[in-house]
C-alpha positions in Angstrom: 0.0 0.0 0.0 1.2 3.3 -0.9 1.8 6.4 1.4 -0.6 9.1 0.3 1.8 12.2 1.9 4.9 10.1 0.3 2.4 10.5 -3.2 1.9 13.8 -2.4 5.5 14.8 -2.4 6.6 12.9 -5.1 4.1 14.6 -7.2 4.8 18.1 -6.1 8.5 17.4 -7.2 7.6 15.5 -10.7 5.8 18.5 -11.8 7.8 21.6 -10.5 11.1 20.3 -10.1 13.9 21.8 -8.5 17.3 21.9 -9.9 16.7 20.8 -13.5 18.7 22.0 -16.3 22.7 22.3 -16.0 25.2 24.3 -14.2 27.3 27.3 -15.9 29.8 26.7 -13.8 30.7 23.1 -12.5 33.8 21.0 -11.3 32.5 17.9 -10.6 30.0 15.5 -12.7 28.7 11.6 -13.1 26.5 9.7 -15.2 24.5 7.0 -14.4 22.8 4.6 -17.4 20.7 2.1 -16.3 21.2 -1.4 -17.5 17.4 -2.2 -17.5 15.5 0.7 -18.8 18.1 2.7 -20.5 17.2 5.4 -18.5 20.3 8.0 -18.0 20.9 11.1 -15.3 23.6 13.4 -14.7 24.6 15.3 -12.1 26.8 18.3 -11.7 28.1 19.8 -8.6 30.0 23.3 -7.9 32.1 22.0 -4.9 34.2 24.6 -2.5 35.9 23.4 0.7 34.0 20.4 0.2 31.2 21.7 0.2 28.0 21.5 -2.6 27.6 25.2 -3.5 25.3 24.3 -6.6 23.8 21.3 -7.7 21.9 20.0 -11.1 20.7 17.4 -12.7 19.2 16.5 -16.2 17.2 13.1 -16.5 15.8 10.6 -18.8 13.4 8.9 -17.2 10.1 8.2 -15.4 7.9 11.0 -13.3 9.3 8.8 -10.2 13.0 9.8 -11.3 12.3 13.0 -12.4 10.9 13.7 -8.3 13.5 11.5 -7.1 16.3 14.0 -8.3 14.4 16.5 -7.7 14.3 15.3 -3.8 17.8 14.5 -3.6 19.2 17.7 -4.7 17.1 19.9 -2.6 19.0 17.4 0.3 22.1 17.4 -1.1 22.9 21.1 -1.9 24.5 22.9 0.8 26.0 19.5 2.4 29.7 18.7 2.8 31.1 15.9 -0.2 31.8 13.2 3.3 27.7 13.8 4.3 27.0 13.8 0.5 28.4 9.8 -0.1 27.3 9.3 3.4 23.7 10.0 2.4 24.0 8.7 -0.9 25.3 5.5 0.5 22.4 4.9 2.7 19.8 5.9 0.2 20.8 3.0 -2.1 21.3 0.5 0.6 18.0 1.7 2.0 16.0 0.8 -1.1 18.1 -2.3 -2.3 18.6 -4.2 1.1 15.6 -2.9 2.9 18.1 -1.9 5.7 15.9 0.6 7.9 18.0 3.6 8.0 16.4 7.1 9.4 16.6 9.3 6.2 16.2 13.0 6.6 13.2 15.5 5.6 11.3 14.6 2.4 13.6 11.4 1.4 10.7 9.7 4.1 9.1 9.0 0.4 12.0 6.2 0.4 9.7 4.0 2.8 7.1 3.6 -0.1 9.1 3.3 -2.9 11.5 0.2 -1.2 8.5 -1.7 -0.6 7.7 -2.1 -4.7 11.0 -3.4 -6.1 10.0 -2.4 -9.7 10.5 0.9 -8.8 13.9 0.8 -7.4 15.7 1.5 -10.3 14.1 4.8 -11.5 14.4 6.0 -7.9 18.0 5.6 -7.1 18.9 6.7 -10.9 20.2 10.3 -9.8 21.7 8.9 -6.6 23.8 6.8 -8.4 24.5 9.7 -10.6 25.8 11.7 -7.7 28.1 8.9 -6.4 29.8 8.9 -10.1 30.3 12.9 -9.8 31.6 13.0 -5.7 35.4 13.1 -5.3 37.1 9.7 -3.5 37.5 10.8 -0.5 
């Protein structure tokens, strides 16, 4: 059964979402092509002091991975490249293992969506995007 506030969110980012389009002025980016749809993101970041000054994304994908990068960029900007992965880390694990991890603000929508496998995919598109674009540590 689906959360209605978890719909609710993920609709209000599907059809206004933030942080769409690309960066002027970038220094780090990934790419992330899924082997069963064929569905592609990227991400850019402006980092400074290891820190994500800017973020963007452009997708090719579902409504569900449009909102999902949407989400994860409004989390994401302003965060520090080590609490970045950190997060990024957990979101995936969170999804794929079903490990119950405490995720912050609106990435709550991540207890629906790990509960129908067929939609892991298009919801961890982005995040796997910005795990290609973060610096090793």
């Amino acid at each position: 059964m689906e959360d209605s506030f978890h719909r609710e969110i993920l609709e209000a980012h599907s059809d206004s979402p933030f942080f769409q389009g690309s960066l002027v002025d970038f220094n780090h980016s990934g790419m992330w092509t899924s082997e069963k749809t064929g569905n592609k993101s990227k991400v850019e970041l402006l980092v400074k002091n290891s820190q994500i000054l800017q973020i963007s994304f452009r997708v090719q994908g579902s409504a569900l991975s449009l909102a999902c990068s949407s989400l994860m960029c409004a989390q994401i900007k302003g965060m520090c490249l080590s609490e970045s992965r950190k997060l990024g880390e957990r979101v995936i694990i969170y999804v794929e293992k079903g490990i119950d991890f405490s995720l912050p603000g609106d990435l709550i929508v991540y207890q629906t969506i790990s509960r129908f496998p067929d939609r892991h995919d298009c919801s961890l598109l982005s995040w796997r995007a910005l795990m290609k674009a973060l610096p090793m540590p």
